[in-house]
C-alpha positions, 0 to 999 in steps of 0.5 A: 872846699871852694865851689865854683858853680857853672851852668850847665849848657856850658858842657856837652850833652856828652859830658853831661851823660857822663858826668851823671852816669858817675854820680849815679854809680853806686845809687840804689837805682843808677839808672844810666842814660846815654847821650841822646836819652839825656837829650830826649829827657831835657826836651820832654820834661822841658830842663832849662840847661842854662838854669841846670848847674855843674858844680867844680873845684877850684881846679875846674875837676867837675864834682856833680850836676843838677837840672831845672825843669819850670812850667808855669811858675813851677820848678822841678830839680831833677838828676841831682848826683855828687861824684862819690869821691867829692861827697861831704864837700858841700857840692850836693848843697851848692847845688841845691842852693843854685836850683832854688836860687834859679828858680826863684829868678824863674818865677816860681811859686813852687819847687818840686823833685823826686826822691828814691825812698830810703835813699836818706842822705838826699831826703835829710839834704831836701828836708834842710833846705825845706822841702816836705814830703808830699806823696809816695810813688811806685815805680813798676815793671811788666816783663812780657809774658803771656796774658791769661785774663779772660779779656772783654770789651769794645777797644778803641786806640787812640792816636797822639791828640787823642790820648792828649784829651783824655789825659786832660781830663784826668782829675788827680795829680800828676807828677812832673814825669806823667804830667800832661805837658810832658806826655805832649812833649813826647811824639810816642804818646797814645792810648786806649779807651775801653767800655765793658758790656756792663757799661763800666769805661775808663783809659790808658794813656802811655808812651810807645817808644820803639828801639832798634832791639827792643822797645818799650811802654811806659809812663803810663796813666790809667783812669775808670770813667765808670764803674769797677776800677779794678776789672777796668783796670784789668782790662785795659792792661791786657788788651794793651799786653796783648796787643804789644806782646814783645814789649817790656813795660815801666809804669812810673809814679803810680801812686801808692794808693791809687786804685788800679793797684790790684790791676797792675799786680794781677796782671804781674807788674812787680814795684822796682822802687819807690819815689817821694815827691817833695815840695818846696815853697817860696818865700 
């Protein structure tokens, strides 16, 4: 099949919505957007949508669409989605080829993106264009629900540029979705500090996004200054529960061996899905 690739600001953010709702589908995990999410998302994870491609067919009949994030001599391919009638026409691989071509003219050192595990028809296409796995994440979920833990300690909440400053600090990786340029990107950022009786201390920073009908806390990060990082842990996410009772929480890319892990799962966080990073180096 001939493809013809066209930037991706050459369409809506409507049509771009829907065209990534299509693709996503019959996806282990769709997760639809609408047009001002899609908006908001662009922004936060600073998506060049001149560099972000829609592929069509001779016809002008759209097929799929990826995005092109890039920070710093860095790039990140993002909502990477074929329509699941135009699948095994090479559209996911023109794509692919655009993104690394675009990025490549971006400057970029490194590509980055994330896939869902055992989502293998995507993880075989980035391990062909020479992608390698680097990590795995989890993606967990807190319903509200009454916080039982008995809670301690002097709590000090953190405003925007507060937050900001801790998360500075953090020493590990972040992936492109906590990174600390995209937690400023967003205008919902805050946090908490904590410091126990027994001197242990540590963080949380995250993103408070209020909706009509419900809100919501996500894109949290969470670091033990000193001591026990579990009960550090623990306490920090139930004065943050308790404080935000009504609040549905997604903590996203928590990695799969940090270890705040028995904080979350005391405190009922369940893992929805898995993600893995994969990297990709310039030639």
């Amino acid at each position: 099949m001939t493809l013809e690739i066209i930037p991706a600001d050459a369409f809506t953010i409507q049509e771009l919505t829907d065209l990534y709702n299509q693709t996503r589908v019959d996806y282990l995990v769709p997760m639809p957007m609408n047009a001002d999410r899609l908006n908001e998302y662009v922004k936060d994870f600073d998506v060049d949508l001149h560099q972000s491609c829609v592929a069509c067919d001779t016809n002008g009949q759209v097929l799929g669409l990826s995005m092109l994030g890039f920070r710093h001599q860095t790039a990140w391919i993002t909502r990477l989605g074929v329509l699941p009638a135009a699948r095994r026409t090479g559209a996911g691989s023109a794509l692919m080829n655009s993104m690394l071509a675009n990025a490549e003219k971006l400057g970029a050192k490194e590509t980055h993106l994330e896939v869902i595990r055992n989502n293998e028809p995507a993880y075989k296409l980035f391990l062909k264009n020479g992608f390698v796995e680097k990590d795995t994440y989890l993606v967990m979920r807190h319903a509200p629900r009454p916080i039982t833990a008995s809670m301690q300690g002097e709590v000090t909440w953190l405003n925007f540029d507060e937050a900001l400053e801790k998360l500075a600090s953090y020493p590990h990786h972040l992936t492109w979705i906590n990174a600390c340029e995209s937690m400023h990107n967003s205008p919902n950022t805050e946090g908490l500090h904590i410091r126990l009786p027994n001197g242990d201390s540590g963080w949380l920073v995250y993103r408070n996004t209020k909706f009509t009908l419900r809100s919501t806390l996500s894109h949290l990060i969470m670091h033990t200054e000193q001591g026990d990082a579990g009960e550090v842990g623990i306490q920090l996410l139930s004065h943050l529960h308790t404080h935000y009772p009504h609040h549905d929480t997604y903590a996203e890319n928590i990695h799969e061996k940090d270890r705040h892990l028995p904080a979350f799962q005391s405190l009922g966080y369940f893992t929805n899905f898995s993600r893995v990073e994969m990297r990709h180096q310039q030639k």
